[in-house]
PASEBA-1860 file (N, C-alpha, C; in nm, 3 decimals):
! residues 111
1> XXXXXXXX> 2.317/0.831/1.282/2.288/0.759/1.405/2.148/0.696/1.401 ~ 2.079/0.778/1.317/1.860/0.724/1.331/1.892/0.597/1.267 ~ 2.015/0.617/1.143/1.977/0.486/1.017/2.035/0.349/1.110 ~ 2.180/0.369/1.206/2.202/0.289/1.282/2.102/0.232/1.319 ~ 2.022/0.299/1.435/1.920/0.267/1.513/1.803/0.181/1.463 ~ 1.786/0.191/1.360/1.687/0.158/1.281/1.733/0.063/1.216 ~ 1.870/-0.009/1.194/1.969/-0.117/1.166/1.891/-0.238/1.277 ~ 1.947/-0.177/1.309/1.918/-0.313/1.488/1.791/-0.356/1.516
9> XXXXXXXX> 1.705/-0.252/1.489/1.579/-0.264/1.520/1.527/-0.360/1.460 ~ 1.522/-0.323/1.328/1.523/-0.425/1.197/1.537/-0.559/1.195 ~ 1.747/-0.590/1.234/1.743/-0.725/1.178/1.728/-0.809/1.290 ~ 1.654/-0.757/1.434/1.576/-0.897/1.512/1.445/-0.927/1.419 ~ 1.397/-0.851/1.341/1.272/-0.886/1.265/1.259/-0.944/1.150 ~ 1.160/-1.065/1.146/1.156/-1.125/1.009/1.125/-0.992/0.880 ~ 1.176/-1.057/0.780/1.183/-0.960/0.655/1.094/-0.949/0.598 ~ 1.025/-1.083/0.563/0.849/-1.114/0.497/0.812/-1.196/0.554
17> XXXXXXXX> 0.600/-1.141/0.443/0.555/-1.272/0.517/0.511/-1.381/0.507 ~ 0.614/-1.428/0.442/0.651/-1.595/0.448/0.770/-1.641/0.507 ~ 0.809/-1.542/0.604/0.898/-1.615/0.741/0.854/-1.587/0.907 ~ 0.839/-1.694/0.925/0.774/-1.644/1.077/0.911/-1.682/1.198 ~ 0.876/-1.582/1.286/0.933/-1.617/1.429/0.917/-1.725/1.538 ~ 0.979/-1.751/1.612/1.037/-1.846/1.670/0.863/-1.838/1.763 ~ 0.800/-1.766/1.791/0.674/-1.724/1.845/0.577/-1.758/1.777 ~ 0.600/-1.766/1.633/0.458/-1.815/1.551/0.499/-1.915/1.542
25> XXXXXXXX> 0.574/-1.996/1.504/0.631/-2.117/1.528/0.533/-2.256/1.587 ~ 0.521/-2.276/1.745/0.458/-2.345/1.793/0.265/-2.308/1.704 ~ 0.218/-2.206/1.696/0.101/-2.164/1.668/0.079/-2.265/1.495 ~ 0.187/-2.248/1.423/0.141/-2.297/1.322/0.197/-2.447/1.327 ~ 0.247/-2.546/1.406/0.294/-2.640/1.444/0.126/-2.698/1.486 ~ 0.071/-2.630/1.579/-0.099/-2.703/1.620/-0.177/-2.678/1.500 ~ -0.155/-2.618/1.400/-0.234/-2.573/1.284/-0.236/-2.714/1.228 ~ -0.083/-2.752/1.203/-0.083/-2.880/1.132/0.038/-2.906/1.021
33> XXXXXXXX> 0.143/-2.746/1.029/0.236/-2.743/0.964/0.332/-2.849/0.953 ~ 0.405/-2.863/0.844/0.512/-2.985/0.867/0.602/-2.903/0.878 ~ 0.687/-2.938/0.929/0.831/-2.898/0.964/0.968/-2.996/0.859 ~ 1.032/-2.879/0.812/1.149/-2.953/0.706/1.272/-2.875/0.750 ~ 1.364/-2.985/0.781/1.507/-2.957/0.865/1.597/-2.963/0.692 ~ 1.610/-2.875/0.640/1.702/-2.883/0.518/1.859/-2.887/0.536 ~ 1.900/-2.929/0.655/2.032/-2.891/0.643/2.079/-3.053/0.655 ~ 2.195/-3.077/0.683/2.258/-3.195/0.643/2.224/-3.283/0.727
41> XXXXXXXX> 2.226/-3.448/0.664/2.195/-3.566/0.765/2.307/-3.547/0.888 ~ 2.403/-3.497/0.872/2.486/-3.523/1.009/2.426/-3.416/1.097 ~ 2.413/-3.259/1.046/2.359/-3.179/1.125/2.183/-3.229/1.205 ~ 2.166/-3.285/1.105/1.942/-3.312/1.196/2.010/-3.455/1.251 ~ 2.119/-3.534/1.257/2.158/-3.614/1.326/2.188/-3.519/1.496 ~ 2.239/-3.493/1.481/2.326/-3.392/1.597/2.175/-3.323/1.669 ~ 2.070/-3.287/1.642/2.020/-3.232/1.702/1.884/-3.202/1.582 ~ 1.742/-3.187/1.605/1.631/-3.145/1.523/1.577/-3.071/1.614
49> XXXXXXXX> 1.408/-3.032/1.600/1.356/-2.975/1.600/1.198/-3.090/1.631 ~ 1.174/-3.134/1.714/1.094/-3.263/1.706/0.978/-3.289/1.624 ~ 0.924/-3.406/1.550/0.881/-3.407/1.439/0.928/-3.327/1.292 ~ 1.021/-3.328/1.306/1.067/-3.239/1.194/1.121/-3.377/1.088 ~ 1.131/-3.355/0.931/1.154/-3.442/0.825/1.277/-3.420/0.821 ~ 1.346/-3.500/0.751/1.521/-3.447/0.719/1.476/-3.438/0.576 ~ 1.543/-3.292/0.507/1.516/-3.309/0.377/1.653/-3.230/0.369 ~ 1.748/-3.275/0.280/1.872/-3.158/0.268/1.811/-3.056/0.226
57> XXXXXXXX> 1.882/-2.967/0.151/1.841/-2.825/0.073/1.876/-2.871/-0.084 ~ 1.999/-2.982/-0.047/2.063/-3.013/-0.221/1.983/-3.151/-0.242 ~ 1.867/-3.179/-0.160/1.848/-3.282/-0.208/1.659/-3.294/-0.201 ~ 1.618/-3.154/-0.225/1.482/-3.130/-0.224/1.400/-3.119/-0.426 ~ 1.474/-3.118/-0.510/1.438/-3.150/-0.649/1.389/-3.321/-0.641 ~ 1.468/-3.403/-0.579/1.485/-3.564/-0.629/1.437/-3.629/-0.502 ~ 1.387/-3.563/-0.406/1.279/-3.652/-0.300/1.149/-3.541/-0.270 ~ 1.136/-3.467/-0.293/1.059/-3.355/-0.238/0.855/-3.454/-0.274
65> XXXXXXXX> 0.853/-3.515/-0.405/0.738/-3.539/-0.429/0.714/-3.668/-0.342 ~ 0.785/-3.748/-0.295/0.805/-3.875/-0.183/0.741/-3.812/-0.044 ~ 0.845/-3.706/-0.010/0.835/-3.683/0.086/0.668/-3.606/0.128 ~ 0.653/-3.490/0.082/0.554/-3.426/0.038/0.453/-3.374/-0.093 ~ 0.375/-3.479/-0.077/0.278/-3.535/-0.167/0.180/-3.442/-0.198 ~ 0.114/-3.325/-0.097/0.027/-3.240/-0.112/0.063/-3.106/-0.100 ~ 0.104/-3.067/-0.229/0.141/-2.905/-0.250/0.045/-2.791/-0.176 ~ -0.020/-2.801/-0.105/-0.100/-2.699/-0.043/-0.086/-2.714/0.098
73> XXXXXXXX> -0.045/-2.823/0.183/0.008/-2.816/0.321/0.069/-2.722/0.342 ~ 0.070/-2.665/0.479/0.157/-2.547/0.525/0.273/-2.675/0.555 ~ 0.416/-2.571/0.508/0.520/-2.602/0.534/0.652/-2.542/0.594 ~ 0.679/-2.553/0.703/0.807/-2.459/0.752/0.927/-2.533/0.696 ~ 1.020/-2.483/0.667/1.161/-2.498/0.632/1.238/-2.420/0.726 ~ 1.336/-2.472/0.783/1.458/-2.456/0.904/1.569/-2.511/0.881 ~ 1.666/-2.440/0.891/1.813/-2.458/0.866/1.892/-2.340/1.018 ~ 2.017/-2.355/1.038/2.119/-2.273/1.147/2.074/-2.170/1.142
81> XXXXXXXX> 2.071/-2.055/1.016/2.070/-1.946/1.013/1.973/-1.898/0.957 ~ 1.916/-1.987/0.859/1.765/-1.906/0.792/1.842/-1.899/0.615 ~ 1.985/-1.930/0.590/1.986/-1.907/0.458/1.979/-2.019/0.354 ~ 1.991/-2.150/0.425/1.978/-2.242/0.333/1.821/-2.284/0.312 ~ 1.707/-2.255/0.397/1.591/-2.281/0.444/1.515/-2.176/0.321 ~ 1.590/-2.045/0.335/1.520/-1.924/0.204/1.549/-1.973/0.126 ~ 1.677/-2.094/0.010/1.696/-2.095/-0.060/1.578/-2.226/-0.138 ~ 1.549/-2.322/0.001/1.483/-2.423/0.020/1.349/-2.363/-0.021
89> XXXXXXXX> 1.310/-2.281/0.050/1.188/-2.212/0.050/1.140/-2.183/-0.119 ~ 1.216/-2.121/-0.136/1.207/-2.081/-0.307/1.209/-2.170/-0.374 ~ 1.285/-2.226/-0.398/1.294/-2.393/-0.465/1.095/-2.443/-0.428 ~ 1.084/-2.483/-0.337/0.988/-2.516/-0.275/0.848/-2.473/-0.376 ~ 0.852/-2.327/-0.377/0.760/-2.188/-0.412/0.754/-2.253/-0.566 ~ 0.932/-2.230/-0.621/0.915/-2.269/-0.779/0.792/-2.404/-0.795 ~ 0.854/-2.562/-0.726/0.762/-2.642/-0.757/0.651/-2.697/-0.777 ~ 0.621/-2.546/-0.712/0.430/-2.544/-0.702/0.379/-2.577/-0.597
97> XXXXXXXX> 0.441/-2.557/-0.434/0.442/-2.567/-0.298/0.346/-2.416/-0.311 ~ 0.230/-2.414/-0.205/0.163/-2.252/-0.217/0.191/-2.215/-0.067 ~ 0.179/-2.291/0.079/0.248/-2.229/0.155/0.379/-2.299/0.218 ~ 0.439/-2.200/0.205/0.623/-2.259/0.259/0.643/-2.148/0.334 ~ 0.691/-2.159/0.485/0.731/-2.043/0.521/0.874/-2.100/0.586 ~ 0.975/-1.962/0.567/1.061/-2.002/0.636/1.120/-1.956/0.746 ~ 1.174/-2.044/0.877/1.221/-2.011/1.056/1.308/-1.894/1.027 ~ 1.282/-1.805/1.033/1.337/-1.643/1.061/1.452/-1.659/1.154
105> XXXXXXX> 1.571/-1.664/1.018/1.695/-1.656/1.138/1.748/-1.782/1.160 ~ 1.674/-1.936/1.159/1.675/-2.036/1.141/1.704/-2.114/1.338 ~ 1.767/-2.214/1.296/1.791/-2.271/1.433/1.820/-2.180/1.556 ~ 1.935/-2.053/1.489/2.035/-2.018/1.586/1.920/-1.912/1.704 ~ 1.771/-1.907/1.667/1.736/-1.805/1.726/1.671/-1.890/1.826 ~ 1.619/-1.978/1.828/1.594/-2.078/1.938/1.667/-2.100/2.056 ~ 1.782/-2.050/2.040/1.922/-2.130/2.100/1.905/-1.991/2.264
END
């Protein structure tokens, strides 16, 4: 029953820390963070996140240096759920991006 308890507790909480909550969010938005919507042109059609870039997730190798030119900007990555955004994130990390954090949980926790 404790390990239950301690289930729930858990997965309202980001996992690391290079994903922040829907609460740090605005804070690193006045910092100067960019915001990257990785999920599909029809989905950041349908609805974004304001000022946010459209960058797919399958299409961050072959525009990523266009788009973002200075590997040391803070950068959030956001997707529905938070799993295409971690995958983004890493990708990101590999290219020599130093901060990338990604929306904990993604769109759906906003909602």
């Amino acid at each position: 029953m404790l390990q239950k308890f301690r289930y729930v507790l858990n997965r309202n909480r980001c996992c690391c820390e290079t994903e922040i909550s829907k609460e740090q969010l605005g804070k690193m938005i006045e910092k100067g963070a960019i915001l990257i919507d990785v999920r599909s042109p029809q989905e950041f059609t349908e609805g974004h996140l304001e000022n946010a870039i459209s960058l797919p997730e399958y299409e961050i190798n072959e525009k990523v240096d266009h788009i973002l030119p200075d590997q040391s900007q803070i950068i959030i990555v956001y997707c529905s759920t938070g799993h295409r955004s971690e995958k983004a994130q890493k990708e990101l990390e590999r290219l020599g991006y130093q901060k990338v954090y990604n929306l904990c949980k993604g769109l759906d926790t906003l909602i």
